[in-house]
matplotlib code that plots the C-alpha trace (Angstrom):
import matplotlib.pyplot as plt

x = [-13.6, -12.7, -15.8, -13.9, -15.6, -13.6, -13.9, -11.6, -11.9, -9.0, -6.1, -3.6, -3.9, -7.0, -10.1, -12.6, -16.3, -19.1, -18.5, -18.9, -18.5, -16.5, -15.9, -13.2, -9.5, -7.5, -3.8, -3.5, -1.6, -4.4, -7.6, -10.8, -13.2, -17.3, -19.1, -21.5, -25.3, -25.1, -28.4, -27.3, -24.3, -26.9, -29.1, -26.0, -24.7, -28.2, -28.0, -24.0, -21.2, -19.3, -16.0, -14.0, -10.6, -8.9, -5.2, -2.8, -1.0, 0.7, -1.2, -2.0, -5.6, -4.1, -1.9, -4.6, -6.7, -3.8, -3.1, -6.7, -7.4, -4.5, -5.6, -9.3, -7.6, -5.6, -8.3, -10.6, -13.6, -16.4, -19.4, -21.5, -19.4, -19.2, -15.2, -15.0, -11.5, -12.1, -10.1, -9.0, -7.1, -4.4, -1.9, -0.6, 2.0, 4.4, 4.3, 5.5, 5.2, 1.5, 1.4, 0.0, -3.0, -4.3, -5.9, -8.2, -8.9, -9.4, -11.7, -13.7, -13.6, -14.8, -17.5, -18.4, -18.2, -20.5, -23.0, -23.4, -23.8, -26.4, -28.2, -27.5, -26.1, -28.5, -29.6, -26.1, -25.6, -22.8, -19.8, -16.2, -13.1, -9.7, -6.9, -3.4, -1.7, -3.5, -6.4, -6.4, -8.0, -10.8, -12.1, -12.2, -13.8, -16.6, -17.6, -18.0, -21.1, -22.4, -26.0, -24.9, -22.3, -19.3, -18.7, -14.3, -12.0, -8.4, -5.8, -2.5, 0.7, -2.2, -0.6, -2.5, -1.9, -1.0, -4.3, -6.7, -9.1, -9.6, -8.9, -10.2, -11.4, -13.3, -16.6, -15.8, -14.1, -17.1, -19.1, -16.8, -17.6, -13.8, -10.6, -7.1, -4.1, -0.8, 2.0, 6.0, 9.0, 10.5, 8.4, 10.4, 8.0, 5.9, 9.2, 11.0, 8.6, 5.4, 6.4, 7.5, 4.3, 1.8, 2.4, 2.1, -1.2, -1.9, -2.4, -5.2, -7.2, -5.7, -7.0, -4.5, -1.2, 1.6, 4.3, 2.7, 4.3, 2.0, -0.6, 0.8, 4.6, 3.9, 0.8, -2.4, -0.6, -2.5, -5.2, -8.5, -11.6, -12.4, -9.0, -7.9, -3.6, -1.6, -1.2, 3.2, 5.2, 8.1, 11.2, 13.1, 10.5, 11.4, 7.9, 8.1, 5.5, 5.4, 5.2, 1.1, -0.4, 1.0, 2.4, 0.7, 2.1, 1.0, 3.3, 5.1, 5.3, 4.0, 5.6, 4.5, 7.5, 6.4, 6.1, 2.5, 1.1, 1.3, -0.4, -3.0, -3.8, -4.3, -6.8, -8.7, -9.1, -9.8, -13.1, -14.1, -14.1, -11.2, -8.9, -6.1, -2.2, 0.9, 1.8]
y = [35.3, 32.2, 29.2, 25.8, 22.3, 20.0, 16.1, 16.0, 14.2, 15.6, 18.6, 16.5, 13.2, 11.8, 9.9, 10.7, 12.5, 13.6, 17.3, 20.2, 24.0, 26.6, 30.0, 32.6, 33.8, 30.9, 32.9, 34.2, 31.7, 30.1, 30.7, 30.9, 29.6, 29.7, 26.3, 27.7, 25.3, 23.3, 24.7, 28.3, 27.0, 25.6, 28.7, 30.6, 28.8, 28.8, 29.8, 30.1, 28.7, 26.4, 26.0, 23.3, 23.5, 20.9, 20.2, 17.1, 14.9, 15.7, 18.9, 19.4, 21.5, 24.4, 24.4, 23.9, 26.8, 28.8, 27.5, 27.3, 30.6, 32.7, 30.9, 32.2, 35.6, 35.1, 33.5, 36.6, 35.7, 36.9, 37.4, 35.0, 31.8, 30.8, 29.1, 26.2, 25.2, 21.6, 20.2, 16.4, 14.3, 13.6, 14.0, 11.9, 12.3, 10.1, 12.1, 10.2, 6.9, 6.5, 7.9, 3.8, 4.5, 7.9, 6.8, 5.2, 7.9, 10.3, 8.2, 8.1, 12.1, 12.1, 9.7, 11.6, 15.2, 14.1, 12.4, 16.0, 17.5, 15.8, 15.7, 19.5, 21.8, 20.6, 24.1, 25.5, 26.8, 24.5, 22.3, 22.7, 21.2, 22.4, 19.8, 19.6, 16.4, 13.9, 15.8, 14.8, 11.2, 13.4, 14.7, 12.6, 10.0, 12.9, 13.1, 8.8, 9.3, 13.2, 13.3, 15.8, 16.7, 19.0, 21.8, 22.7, 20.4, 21.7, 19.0, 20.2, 17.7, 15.1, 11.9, 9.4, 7.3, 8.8, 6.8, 7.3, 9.3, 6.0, 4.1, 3.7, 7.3, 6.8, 7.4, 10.6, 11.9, 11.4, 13.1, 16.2, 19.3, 20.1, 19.3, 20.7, 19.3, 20.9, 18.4, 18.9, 16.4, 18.8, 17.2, 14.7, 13.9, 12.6, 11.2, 9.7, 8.9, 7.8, 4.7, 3.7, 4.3, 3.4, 0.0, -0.5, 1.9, -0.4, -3.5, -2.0, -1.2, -2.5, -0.4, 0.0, -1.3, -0.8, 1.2, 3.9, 7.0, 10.1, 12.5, 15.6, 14.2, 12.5, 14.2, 11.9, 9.3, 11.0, 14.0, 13.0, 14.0, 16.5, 17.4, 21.0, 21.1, 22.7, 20.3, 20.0, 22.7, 23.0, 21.7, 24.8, 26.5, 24.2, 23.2, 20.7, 19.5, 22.8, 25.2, 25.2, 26.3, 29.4, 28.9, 26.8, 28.7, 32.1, 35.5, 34.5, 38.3, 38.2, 37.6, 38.8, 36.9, 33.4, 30.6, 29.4, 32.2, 31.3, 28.1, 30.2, 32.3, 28.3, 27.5, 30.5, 30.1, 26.6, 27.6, 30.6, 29.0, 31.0, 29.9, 27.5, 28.7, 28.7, 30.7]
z = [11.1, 9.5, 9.7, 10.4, 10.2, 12.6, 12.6, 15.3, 18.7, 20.2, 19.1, 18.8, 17.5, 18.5, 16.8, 14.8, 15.2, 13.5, 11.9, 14.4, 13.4, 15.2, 13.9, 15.1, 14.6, 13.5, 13.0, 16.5, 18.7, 20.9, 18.5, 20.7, 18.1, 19.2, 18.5, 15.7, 15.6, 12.2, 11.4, 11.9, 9.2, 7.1, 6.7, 6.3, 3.3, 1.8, -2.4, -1.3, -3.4, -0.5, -0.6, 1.2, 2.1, 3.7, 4.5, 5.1, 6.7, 10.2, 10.8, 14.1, 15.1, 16.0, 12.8, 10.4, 12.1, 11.5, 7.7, 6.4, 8.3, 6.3, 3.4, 3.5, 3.5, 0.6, -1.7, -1.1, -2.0, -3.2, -1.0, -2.5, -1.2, 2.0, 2.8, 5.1, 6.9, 7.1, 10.5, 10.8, 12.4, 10.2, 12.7, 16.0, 18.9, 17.1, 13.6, 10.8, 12.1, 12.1, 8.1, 6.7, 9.2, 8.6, 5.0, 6.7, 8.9, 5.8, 4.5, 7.6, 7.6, 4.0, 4.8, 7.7, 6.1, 2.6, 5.2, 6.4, 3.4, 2.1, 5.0, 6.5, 3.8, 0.6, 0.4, -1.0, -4.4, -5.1, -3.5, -4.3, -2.5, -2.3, -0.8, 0.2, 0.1, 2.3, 2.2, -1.2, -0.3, 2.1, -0.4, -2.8, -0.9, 0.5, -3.6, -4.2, -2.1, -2.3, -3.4, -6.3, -8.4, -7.1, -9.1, -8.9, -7.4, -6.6, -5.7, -4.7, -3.5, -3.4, -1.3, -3.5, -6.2, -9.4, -11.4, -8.6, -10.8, -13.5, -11.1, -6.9, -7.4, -11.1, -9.0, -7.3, -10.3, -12.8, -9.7, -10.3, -13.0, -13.0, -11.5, -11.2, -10.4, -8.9, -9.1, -8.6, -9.0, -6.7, -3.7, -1.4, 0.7, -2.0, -4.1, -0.6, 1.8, -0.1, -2.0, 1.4, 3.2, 0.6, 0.1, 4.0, 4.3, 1.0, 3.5, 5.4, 2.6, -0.8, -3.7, -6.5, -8.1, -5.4, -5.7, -8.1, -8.2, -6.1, -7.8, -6.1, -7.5, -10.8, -12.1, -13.4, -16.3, -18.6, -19.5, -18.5, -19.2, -16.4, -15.5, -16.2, -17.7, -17.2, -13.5, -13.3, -12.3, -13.4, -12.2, -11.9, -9.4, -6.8, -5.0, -2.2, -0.5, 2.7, -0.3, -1.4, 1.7, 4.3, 7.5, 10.2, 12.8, 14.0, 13.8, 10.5, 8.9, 5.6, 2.7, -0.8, -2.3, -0.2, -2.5, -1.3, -2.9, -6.3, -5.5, -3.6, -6.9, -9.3, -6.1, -7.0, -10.3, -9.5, -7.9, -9.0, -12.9, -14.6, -17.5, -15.7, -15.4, -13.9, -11.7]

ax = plt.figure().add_subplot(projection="3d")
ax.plot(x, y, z, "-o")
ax.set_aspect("equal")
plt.show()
């Protein structure tokens, strides 16, 4: 049973709210997920290595259950941690189109979801965040204001700028022990469609130098401090932007061959503290 966090007003679309928990079956076609107390959550991830995993942009409730739920199962982890599918609303009934608008709403969600942290789970051996693409700003935005320092941050097809982490993000990343990066020029949602939408998203809440090239495309300009290499795949692999996380709808027959699981494997070296490769 996967243990999901949901900022979500609504399943599709939607505002909004202050984090709930809900645990259940999140691959099966209708999950019935049970609203779980946050204090229950917080003595359960008491002296437990947490580990946040959030995904993008356009996902809808039930296809992030079904994503981040395949995804705990693939990451295996060790009993010690505690994995938390971290549901927003990223999404709309006109996807696409509202793209410039849900930065804003990430960075609500990651407002929202360090708020709870530092009030609810302080008791939690550590804090670690994995992302996929839009998530990317989430999470990032969670660490400017956490009361302590994350241990692993995983970025992978991050929909942000390319210098965010010496740049709008310098603050999260010095609150962050390490970070890794999984970038492809092979992505076209991140080469086509986000130098069109950032510059608009840009106008709501400007933050960097427009028209700079995405993290998840591009890769950070250059090797800083905390960041762990190798962060480009290569060209000849062929990652686009669908490729990091398994399906996000329910049934697909697995797959050991499927290209998300590579990506699945740098994630868990990510957090768990191992030497950094690809695949």
């Amino acid at each position: 049973m996967t243990l999901y966090m949901s900022l979500r007003q609504q399943r599709v679309g939607g505002g909004v709210v202050d984090p709930i928990f809900l645990e259940g079956d999140g691959t099966v076609a209708a999950p019935s997920l049970k609203l779980v107390p946050t204090e229950a959550v917080a003595a359960r991830v008491a002296q437990r290595d947490i580990l946040f995993a959030t995904h993008g942009f356009n996902v809808s409730f039930l296809q992030g259950a079904c994503s981040l739920g395949t995804l705990e199962s693939a990451l295996d982890l060790p009993s010690n941690c505690q994995y938390l599918a971290v549901l927003w609303p990223g999404d709309s009934w006109l996807p696409v189109i509202n793209y410039p608008f849900e930065g804003s709403t990430a960075i609500d969600c990651g407002r929202r979801l360090a708020r709870l942290c530092n009030r609810s789970l302080t008791t939690a051996a550590s804090l670690s965040f994995i992302t996929h693409s839009l998530g990317a700003r989430l999470a990032l935005e969670a660490a400017k204001t956490l009361n302590r320092k994350a241990r692993a941050f995983c970025l992978t097809a991050a929909a942000i700028n390319r210098d965010c982490l010496s740049a709008e993000y310098a603050g999260a990343f010095a609150n962050v022990s390490v970070v890794s990066i999984l970038a492809s020029r092979r992505d076209l949602v991140l080469k086509l469609a986000f130098p069109l939408g950032d510059p608009l998203a840009n106008i709501l809440h400007f933050d960097h130098r427009l028209f700079t090239p995405a993290l998840g495309y591009a890769g950070p300009p250059n090797a800083l401090g905390a960041t762990v290499p190798p962060w480009q795949i290569p060209d000849t692999d062929g990652y686009d932007h669908g490729n990091y996380l398994p399906p996000t709808e329910p049934g697909a027959p697995p797959d050991p061959n499927a290209k998300w699981i590579k990506p699945v494997g740098f994630m868990r070296r990510s957090f768990m503290g191992g030497t950094q490769t690809w695949p």
